[in-house]
Jmol script that loads the backbone (N, CA, C; Angstrom):
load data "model"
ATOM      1  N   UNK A   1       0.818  -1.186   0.000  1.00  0.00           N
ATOM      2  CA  UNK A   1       0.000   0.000   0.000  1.00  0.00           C
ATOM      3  C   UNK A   1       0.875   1.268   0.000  1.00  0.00           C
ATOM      4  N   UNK A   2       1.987   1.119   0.545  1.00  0.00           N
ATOM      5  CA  UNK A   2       3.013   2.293   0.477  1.00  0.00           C
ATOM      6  C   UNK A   2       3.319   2.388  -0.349  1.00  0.00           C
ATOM      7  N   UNK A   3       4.108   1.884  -1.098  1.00  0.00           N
ATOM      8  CA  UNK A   3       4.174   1.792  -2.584  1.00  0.00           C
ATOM      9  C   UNK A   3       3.233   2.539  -3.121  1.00  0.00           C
ATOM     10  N   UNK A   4       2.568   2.329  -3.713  1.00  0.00           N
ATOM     11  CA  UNK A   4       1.476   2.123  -4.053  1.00  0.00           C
ATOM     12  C   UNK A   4       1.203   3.936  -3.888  1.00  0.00           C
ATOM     13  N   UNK A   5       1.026   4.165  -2.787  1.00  0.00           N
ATOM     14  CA  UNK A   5       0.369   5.433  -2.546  1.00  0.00           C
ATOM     15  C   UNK A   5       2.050   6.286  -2.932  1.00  0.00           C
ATOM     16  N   UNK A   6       3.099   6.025  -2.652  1.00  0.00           N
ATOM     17  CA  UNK A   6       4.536   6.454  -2.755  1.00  0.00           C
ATOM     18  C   UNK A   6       4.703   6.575  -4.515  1.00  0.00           C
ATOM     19  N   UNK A   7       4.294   6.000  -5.524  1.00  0.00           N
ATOM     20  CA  UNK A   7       3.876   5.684  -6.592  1.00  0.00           C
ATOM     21  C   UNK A   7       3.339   6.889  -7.094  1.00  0.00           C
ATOM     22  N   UNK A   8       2.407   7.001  -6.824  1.00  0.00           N
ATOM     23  CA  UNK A   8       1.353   7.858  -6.890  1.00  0.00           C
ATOM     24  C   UNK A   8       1.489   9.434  -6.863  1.00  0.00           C
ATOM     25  N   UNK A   9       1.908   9.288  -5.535  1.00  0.00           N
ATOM     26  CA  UNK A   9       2.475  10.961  -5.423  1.00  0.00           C
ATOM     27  C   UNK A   9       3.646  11.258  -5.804  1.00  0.00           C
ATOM     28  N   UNK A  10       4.743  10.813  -6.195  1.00  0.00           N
ATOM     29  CA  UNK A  10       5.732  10.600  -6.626  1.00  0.00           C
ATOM     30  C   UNK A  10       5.687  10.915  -8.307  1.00  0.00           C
ATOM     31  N   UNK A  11       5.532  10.226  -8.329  1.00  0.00           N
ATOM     32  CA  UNK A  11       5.614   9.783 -10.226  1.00  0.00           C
ATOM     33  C   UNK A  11       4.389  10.620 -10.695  1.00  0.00           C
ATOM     34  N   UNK A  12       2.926  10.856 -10.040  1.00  0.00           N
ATOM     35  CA  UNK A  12       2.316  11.459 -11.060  1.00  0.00           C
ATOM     36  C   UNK A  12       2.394  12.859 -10.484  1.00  0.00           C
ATOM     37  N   UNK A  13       2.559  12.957  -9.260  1.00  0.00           N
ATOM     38  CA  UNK A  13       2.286  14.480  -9.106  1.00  0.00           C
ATOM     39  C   UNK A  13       3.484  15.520  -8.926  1.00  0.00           C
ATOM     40  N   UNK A  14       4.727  14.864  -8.301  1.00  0.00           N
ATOM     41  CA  UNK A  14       5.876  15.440  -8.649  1.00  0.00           C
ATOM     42  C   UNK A  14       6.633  15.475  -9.355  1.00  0.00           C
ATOM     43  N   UNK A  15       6.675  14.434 -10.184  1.00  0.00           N
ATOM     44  CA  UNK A  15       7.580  14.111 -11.364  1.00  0.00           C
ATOM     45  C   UNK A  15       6.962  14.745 -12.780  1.00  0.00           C
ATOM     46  N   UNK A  16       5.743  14.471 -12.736  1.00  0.00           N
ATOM     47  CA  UNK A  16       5.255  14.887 -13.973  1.00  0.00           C
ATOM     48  C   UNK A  16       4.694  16.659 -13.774  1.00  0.00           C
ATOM     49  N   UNK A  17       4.181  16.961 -13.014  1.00  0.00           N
ATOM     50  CA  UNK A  17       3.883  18.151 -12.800  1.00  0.00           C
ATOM     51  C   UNK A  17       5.148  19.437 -12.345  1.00  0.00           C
ATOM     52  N   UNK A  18       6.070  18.860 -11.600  1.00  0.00           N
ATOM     53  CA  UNK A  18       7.671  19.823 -11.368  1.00  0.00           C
ATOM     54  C   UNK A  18       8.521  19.363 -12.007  1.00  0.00           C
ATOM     55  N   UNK A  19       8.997  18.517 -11.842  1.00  0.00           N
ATOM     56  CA  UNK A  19      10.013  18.051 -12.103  1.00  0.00           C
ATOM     57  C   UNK A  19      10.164  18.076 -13.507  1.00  0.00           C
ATOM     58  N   UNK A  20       9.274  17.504 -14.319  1.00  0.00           N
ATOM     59  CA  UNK A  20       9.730  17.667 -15.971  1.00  0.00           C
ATOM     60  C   UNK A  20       9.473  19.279 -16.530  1.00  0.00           C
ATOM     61  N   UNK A  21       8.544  19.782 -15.905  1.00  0.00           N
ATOM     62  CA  UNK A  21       8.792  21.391 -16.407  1.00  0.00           C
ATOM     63  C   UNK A  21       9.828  22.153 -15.974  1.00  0.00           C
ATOM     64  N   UNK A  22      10.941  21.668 -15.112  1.00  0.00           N
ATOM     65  CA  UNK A  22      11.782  22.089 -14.722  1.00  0.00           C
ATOM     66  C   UNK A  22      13.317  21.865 -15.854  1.00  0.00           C
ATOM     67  N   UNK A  23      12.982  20.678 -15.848  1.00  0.00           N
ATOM     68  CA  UNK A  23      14.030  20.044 -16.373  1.00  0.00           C
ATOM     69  C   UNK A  23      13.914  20.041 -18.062  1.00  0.00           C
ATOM     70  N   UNK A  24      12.622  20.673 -18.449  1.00  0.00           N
ATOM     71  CA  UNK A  24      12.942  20.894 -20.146  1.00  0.00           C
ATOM     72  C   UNK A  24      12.752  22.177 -20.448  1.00  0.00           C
ATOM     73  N   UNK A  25      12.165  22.924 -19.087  1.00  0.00           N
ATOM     74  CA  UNK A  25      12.854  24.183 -19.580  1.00  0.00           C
ATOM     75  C   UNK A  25      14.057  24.992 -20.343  1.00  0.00           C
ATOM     76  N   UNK A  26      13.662  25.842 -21.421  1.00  0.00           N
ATOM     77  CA  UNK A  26      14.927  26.229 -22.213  1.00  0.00           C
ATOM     78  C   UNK A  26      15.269  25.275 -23.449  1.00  0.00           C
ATOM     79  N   UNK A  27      14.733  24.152 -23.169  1.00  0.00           N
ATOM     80  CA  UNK A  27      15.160  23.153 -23.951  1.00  0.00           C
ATOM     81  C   UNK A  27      14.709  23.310 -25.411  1.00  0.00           C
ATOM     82  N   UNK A  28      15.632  22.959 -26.905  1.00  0.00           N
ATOM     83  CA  UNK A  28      15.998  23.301 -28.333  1.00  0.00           C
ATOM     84  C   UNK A  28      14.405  22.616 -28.354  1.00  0.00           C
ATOM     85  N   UNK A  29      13.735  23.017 -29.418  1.00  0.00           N
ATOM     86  CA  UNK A  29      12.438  22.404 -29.804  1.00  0.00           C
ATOM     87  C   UNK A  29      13.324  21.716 -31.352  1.00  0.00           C
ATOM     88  N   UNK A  30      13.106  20.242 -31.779  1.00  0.00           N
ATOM     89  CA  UNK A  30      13.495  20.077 -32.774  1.00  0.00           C
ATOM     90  C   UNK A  30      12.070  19.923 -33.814  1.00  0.00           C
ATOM     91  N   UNK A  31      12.449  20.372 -35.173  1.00  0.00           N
ATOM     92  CA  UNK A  31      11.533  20.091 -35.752  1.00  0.00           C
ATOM     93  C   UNK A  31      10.770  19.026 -35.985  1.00  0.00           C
ATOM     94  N   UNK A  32       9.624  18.546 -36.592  1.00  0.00           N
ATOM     95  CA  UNK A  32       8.999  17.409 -36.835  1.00  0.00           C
ATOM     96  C   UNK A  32      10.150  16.384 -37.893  1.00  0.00           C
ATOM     97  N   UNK A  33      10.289  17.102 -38.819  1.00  0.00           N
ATOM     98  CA  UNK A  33      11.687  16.511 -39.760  1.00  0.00           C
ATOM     99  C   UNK A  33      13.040  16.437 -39.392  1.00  0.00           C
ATOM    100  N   UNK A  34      12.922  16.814 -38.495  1.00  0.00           N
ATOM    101  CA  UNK A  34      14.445  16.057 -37.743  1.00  0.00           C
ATOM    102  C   UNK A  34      14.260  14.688 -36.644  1.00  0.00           C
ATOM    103  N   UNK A  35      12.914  14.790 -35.903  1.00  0.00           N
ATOM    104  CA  UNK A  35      12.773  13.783 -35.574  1.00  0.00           C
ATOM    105  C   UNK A  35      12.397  12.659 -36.130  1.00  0.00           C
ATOM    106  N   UNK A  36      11.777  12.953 -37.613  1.00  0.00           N
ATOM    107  CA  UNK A  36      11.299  11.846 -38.589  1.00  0.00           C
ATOM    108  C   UNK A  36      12.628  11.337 -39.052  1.00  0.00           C
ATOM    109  N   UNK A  37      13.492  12.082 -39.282  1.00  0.00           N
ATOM    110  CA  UNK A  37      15.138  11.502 -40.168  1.00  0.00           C
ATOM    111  C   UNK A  37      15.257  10.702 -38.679  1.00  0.00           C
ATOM    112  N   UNK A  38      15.646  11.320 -37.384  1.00  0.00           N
ATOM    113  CA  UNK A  38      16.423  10.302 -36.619  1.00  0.00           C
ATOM    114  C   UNK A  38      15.551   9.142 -36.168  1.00  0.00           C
ATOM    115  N   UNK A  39      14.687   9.057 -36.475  1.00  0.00           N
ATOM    116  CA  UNK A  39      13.382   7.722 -36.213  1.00  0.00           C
ATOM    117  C   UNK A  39      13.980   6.954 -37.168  1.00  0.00           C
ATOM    118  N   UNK A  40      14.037   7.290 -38.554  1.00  0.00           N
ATOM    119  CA  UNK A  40      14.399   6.092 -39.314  1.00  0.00           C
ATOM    120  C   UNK A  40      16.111   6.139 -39.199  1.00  0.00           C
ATOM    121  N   UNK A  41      16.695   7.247 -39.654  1.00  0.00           N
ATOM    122  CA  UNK A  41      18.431   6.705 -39.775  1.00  0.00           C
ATOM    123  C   UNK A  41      18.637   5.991 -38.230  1.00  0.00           C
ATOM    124  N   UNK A  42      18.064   5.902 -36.996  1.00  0.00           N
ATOM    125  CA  UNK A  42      18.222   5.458 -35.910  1.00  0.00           C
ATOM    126  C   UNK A  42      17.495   4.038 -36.179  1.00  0.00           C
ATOM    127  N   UNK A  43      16.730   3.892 -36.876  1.00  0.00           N
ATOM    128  CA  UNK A  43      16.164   2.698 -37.476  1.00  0.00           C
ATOM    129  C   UNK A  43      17.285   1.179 -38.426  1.00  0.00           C
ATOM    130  N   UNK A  44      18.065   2.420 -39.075  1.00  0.00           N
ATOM    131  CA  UNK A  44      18.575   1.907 -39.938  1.00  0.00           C
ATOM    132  C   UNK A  44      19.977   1.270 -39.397  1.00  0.00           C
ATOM    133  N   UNK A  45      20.392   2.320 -38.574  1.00  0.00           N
ATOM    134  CA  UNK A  45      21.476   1.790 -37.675  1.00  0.00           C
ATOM    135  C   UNK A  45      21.798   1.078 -36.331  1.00  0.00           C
ATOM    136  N   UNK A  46      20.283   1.310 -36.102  1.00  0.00           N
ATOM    137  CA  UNK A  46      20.215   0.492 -34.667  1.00  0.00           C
ATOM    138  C   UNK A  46      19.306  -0.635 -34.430  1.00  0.00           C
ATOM    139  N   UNK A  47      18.833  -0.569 -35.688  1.00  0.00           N
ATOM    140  CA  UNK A  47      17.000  -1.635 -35.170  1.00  0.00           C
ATOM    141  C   UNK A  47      16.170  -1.127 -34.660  1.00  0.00           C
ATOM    142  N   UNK A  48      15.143  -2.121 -34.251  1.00  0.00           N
ATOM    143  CA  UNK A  48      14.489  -1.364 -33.635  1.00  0.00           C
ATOM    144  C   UNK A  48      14.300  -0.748 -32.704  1.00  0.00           C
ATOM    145  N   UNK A  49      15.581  -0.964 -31.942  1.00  0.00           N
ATOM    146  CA  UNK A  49      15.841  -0.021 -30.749  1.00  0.00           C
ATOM    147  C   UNK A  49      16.284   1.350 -31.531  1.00  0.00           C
ATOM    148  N   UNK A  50      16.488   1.669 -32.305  1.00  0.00           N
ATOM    149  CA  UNK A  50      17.439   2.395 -33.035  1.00  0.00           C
ATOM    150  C   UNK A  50      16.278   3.869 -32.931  1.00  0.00           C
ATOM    151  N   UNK A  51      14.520   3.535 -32.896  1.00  0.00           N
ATOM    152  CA  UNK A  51      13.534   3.828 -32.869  1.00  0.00           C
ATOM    153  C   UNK A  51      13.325   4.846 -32.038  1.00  0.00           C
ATOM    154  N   UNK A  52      14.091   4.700 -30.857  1.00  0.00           N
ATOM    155  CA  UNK A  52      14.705   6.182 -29.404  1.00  0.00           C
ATOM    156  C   UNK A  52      15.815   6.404 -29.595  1.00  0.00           C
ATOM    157  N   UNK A  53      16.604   5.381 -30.366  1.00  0.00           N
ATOM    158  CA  UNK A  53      18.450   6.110 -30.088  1.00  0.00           C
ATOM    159  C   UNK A  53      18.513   7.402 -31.220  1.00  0.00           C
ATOM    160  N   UNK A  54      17.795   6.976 -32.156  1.00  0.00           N
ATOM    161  CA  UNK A  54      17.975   8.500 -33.149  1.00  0.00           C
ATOM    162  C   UNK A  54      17.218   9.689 -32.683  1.00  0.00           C
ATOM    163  N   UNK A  55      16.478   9.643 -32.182  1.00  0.00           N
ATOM    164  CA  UNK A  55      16.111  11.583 -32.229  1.00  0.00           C
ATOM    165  C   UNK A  55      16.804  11.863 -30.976  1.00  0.00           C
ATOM    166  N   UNK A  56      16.722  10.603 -30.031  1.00  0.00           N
ATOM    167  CA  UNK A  56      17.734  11.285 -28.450  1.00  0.00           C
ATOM    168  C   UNK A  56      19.249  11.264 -28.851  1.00  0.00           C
ATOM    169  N   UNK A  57      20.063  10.818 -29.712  1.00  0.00           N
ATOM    170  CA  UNK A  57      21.195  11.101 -29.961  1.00  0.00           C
ATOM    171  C   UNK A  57      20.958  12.287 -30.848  1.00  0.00           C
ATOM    172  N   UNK A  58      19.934  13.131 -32.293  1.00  0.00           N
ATOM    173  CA  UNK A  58      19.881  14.036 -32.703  1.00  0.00           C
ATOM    174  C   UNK A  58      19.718  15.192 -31.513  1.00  0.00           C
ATOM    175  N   UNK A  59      18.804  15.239 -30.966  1.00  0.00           N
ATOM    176  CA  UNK A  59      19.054  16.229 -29.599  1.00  0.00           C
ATOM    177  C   UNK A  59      19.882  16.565 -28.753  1.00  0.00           C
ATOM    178  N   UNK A  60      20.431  15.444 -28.474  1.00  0.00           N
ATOM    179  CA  UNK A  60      21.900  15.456 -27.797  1.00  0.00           C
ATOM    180  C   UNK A  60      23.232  15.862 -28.861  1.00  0.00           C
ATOM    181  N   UNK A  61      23.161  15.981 -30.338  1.00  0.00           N
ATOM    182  CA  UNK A  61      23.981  16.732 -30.853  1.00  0.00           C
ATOM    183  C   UNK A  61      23.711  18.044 -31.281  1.00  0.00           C
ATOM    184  N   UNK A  62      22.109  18.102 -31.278  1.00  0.00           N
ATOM    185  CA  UNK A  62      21.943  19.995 -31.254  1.00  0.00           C
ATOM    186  C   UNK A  62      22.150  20.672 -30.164  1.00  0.00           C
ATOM    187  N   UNK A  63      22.204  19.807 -28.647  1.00  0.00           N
ATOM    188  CA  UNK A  63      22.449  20.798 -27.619  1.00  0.00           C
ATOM    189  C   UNK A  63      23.724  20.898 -28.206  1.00  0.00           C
ATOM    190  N   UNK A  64      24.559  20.109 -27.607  1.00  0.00           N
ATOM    191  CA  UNK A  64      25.806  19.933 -28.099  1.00  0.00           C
ATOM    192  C   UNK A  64      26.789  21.147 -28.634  1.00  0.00           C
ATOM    193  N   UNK A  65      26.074  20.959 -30.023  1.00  0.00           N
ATOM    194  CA  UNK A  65      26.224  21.774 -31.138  1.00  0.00           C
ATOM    195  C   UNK A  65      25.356  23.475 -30.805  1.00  0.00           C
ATOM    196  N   UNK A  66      24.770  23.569 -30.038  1.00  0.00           N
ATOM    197  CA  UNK A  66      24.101  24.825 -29.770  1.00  0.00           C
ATOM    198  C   UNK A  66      24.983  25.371 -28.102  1.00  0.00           C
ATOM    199  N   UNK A  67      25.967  24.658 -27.491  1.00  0.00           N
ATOM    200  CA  UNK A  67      26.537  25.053 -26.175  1.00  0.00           C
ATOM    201  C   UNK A  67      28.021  25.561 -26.712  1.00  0.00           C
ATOM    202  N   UNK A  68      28.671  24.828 -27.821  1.00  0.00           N
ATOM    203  CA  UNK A  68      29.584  24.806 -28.067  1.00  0.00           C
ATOM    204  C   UNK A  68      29.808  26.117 -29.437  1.00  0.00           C
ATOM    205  N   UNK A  69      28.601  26.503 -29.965  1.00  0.00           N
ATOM    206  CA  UNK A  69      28.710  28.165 -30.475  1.00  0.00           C
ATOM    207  C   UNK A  69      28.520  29.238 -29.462  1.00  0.00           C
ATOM    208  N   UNK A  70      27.758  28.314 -28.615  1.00  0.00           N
ATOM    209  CA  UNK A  70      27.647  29.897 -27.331  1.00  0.00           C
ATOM    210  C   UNK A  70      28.850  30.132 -26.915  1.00  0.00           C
ATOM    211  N   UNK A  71      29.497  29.218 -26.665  1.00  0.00           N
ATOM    212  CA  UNK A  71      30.659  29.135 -25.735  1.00  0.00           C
ATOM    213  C   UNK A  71      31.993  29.896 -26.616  1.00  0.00           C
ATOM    214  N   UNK A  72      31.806  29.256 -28.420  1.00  0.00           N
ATOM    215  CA  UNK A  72      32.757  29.933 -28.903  1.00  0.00           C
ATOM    216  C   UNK A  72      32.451  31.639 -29.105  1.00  0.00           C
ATOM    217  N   UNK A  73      31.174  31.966 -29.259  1.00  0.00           N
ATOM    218  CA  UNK A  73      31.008  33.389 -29.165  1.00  0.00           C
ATOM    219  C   UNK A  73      31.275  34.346 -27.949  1.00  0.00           C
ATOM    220  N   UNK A  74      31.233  33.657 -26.653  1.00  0.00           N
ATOM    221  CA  UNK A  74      31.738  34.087 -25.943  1.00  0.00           C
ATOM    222  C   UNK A  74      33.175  34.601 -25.296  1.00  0.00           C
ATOM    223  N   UNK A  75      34.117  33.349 -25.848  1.00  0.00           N
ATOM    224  CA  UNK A  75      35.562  34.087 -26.020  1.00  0.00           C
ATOM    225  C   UNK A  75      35.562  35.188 -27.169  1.00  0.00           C
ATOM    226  N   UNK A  76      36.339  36.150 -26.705  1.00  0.00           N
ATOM    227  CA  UNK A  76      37.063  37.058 -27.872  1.00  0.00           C
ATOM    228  C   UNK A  76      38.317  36.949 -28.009  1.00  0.00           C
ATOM    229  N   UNK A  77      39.510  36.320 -29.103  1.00  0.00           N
ATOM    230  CA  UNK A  77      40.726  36.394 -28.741  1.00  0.00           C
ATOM    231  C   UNK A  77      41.398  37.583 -28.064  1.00  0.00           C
ATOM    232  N   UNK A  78      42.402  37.218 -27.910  1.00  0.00           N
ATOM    233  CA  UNK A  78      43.264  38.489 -27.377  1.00  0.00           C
ATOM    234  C   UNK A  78      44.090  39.017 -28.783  1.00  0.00           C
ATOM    235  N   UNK A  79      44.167  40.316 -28.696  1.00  0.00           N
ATOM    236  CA  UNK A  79      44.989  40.996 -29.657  1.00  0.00           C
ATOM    237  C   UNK A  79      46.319  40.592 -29.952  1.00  0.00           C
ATOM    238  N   UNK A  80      47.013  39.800 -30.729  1.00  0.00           N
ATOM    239  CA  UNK A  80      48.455  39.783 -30.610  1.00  0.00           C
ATOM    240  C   UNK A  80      49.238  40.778 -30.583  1.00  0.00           C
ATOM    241  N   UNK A  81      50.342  40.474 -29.602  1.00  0.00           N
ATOM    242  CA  UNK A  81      50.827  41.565 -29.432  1.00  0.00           C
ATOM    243  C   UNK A  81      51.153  42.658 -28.183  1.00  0.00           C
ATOM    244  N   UNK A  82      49.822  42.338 -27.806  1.00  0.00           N
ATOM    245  CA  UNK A  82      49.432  43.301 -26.401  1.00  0.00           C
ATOM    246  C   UNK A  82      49.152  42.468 -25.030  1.00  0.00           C
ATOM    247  N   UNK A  83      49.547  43.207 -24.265  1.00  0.00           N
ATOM    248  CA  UNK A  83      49.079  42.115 -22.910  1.00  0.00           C
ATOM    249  C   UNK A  83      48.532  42.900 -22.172  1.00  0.00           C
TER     250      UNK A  83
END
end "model"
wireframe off; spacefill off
backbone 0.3
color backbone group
């Protein structure tokens, strides 16, 4: 019964109601056609598991790929020359 009721409040009311609006906040929206390519090329390369590994490995290379321009726009070199 603990369970059960631990279950309950847990998983539907904190997890789904805080916890995931927390945690996809900010988060890249990918298009419908990027998740259709990584459904099948994740298809093609993985099976049918391949079916979640492609759009969660495509997402995981647009953050990726979207942390790693912030990051380069954020340095400015230094002038050669000058210190």
């Amino acid at each position: 019964m603990f369970l059960f009721a631990w279950g309950m409040v847990v998983t539907s009311i904190l997890a789904d109601n805080v916890l995931r609006p927390m945690l996809i906040r900010g988060a890249e929206e990918l298009s419908t056609l990027v998740v259709f390519l990584g459904v099948f090329g994740g298809l093609a390369a993985f099976g049918l598991l391949g079916i979640f590994i492609g759009p969660v490995a495509l997402a995981l290379a647009a953050t990726l790929l979207g942390a790693m321009r912030r990051a380069a726009s954020d340095t400015s070199p230094e002038p050669v020359g000058q210190s």
